[in-house]
C-alpha positions as CSV (number, residue, x, y, z in Angstrom):
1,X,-27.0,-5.1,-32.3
2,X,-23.9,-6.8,-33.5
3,X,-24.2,-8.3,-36.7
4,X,-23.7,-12.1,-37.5
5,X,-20.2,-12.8,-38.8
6,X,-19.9,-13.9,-42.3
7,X,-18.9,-17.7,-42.8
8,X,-15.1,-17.5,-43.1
9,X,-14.5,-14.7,-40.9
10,X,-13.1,-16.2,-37.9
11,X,-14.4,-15.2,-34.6
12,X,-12.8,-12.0,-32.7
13,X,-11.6,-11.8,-29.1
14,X,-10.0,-8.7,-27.8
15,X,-8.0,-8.0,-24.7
16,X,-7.5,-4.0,-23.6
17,X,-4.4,-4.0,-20.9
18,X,-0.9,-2.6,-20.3
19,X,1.8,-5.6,-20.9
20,X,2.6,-6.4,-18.1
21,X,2.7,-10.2,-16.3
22,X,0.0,-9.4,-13.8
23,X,-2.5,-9.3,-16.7
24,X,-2.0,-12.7,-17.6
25,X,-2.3,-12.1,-21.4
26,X,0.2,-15.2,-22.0
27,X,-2.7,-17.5,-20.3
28,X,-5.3,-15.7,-23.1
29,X,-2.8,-16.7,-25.5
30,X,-3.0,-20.7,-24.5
31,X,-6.7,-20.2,-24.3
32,X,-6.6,-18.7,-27.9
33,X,-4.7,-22.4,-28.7
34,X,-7.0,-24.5,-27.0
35,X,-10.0,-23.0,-28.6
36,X,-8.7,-23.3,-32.2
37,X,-7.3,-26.7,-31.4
38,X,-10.9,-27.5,-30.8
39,X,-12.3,-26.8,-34.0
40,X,-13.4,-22.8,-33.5
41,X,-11.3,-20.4,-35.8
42,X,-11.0,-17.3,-33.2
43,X,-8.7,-14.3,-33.4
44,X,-7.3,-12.8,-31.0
45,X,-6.3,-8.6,-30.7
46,X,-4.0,-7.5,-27.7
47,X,-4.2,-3.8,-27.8
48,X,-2.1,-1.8,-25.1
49,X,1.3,-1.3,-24.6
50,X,3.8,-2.1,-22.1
51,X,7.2,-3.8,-20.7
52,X,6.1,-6.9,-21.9
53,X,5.3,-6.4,-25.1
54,X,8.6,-7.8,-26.5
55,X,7.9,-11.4,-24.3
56,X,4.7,-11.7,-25.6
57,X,5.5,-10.8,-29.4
58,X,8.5,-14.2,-28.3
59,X,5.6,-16.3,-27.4
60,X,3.3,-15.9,-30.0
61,X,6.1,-16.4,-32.3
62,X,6.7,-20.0,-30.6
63,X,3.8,-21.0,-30.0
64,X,2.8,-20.7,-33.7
65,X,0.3,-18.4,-33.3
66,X,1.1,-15.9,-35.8
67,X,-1.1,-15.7,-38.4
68,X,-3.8,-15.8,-35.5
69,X,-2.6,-12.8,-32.9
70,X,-2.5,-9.2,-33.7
71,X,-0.6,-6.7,-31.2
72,X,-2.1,-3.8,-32.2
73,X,0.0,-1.4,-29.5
74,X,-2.0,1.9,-27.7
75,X,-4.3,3.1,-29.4
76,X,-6.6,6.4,-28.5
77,X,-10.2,6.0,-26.6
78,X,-12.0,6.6,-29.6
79,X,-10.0,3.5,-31.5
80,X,-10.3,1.3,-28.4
81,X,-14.2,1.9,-28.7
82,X,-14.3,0.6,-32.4
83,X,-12.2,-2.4,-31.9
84,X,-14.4,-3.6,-28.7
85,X,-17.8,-2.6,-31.3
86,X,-16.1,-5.1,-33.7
87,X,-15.5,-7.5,-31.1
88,X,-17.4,-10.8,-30.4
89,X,-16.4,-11.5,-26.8
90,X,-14.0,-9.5,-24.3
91,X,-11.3,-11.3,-22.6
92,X,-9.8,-10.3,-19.0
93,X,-7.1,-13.1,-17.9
94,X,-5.8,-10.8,-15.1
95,X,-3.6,-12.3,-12.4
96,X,-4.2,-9.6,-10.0
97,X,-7.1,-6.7,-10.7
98,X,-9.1,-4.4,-8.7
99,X,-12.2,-4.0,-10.7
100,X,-11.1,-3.7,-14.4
101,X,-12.4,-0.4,-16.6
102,X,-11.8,-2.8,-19.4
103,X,-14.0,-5.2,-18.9
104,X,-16.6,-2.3,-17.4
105,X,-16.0,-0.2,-20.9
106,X,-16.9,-3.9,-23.2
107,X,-19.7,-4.8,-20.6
108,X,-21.1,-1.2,-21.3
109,X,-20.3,-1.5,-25.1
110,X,-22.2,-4.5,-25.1
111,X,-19.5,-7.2,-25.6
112,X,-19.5,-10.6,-23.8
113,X,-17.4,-10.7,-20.9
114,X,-14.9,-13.3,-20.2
115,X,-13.1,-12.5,-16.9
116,X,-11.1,-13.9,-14.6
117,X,-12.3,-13.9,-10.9
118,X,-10.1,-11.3,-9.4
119,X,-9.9,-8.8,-7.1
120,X,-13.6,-7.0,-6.8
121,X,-14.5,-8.8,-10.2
122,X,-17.3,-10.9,-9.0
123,X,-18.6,-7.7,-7.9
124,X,-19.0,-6.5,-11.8
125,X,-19.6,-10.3,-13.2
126,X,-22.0,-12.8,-12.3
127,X,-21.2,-15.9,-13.5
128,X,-23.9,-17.1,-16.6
129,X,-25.6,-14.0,-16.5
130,X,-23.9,-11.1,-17.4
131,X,-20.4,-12.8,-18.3
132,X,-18.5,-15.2,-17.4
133,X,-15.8,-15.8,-14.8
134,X,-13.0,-18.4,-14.6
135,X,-10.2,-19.3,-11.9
136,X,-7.3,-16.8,-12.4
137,X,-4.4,-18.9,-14.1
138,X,-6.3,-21.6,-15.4
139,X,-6.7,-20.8,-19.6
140,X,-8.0,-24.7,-19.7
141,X,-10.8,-23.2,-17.7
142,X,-10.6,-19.7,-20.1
143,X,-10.3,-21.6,-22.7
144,X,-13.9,-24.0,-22.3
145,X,-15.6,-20.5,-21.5
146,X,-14.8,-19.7,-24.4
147,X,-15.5,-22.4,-26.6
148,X,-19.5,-21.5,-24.7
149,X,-19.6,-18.8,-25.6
150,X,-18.0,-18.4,-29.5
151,X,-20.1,-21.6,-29.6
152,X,-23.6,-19.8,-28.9
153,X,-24.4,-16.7,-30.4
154,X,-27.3,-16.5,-28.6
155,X,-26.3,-16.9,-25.5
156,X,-23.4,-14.2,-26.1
157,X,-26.0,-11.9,-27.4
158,X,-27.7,-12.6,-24.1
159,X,-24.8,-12.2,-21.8
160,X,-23.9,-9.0,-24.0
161,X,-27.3,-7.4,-23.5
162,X,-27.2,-8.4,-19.6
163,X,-23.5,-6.7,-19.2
164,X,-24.8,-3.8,-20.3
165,X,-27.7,-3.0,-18.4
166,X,-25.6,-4.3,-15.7
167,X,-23.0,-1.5,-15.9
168,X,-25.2,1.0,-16.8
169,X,-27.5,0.2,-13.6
170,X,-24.3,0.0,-10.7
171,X,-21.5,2.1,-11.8
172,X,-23.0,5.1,-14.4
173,X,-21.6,5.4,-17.7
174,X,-19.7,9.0,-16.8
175,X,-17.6,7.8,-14.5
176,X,-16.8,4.6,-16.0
177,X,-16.1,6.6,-19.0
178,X,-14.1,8.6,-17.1
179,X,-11.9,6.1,-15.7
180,X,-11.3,4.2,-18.9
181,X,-9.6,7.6,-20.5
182,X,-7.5,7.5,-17.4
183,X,-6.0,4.0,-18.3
184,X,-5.5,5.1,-21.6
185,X,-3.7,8.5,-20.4
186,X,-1.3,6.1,-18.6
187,X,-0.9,3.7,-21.6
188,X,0.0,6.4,-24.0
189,X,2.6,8.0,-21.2
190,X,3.8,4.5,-21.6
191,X,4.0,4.4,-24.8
192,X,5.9,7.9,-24.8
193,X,8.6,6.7,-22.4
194,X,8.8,3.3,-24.7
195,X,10.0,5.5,-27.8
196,X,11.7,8.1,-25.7
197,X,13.9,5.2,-24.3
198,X,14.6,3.8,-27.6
199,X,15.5,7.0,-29.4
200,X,18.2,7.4,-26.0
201,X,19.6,4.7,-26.5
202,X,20.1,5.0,-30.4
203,X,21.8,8.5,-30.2
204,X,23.8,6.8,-27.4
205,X,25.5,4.2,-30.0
206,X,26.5,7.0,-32.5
């Protein structure tokens, strides 16, 4: 069980995806203002890598969130598994998704789930139960499930503990381990070609 968090350590939300637009991350960022705007001091971690990573980098940058956003880049499985262990609640602000090994790996870490409703996600989430879904483009409505759940740490404990079992019971925790280190496979390869590109076109320069 997740320990309380000491007064003065502000809340931690985490989002696992590649950087790309479909994954909505900039509507997790608005959310991220919206919630501290309304009084609860949250954090928010963006780990993955991606084309996108520059644009979002811009926008937290302008939007003044700072001192309040960490893009922590790729990271291996292993890493990804502590930072959702040290999270309070999951975010998933995809656009478009299928059904999203992220949000299966945090429900089977036992993190609260906040997901859009996407693609097959209502098939992993039910709503006030074992997470919590939202409208897809909306981080006003992202944003007030939010403030519920930061807001209740029983009721995230709850959901938490329901995600779980829930995971555990439909989809097995092989395979869903097993399609999480695929994600990751592809998000490193990303990362390769992302440093591969940049070293080309430095030697092209000189």
């Amino acid at each position: 069980m997740r320990a309380p968090r000491a007064p003065g350590v502000p809340l931690r939300l985490v989002v696992v995806a590649r950087l790309q637009p479909a994954k909505g991350i900039e509507d997790a960022l608005a959310a991220l203002a919206i919630v501290r705007a309304g009084g609860t001091d949250a954090r928010l971690r963006i780990v993955g890598d991606g084309p996108h990573r520059d644009a979002l980098r811009l926008r937290v940058a302008r939007t003044g969130l700072g001192d309040h956003v960490d893009l922590v880049g790729p990271l291996a499985p292993e890493a990804v598994r502590a930072e959702l262990a040290a999270a309070d609640a999951f975010v998933s602000p995809s656009l478009s998704e299928g059904i999203s090994n992220g949000v299966l790996e945090a429900m089977a870490t036992g993190v609260a789930v906040i997901s859009t409703e996407v693609g097959g996600m209502a098939e992993v989430v039910t709503d006030g139960v074992d997470g919590r879904l939202v409208p897809a483009g909306r981080p006003d409505r992202l944003a007030a499930a939010l403030l519920e759940v930061l807001g209740d740490e029983g009721a995230r404990r709850d959901l938490a503990a329901a995600g779980r079992e829930r995971v555990e019971a439909a989809f097995g925790r092989s395979r869903q381990r097993a399609e999480w280190l695929a994600v990751y496979d592809e998000l490193a390869m990303e990362a390769r070609r992302s440093a591969s590109s940049s070293v080309d076109r430095s030697e092209g320069t000189t």
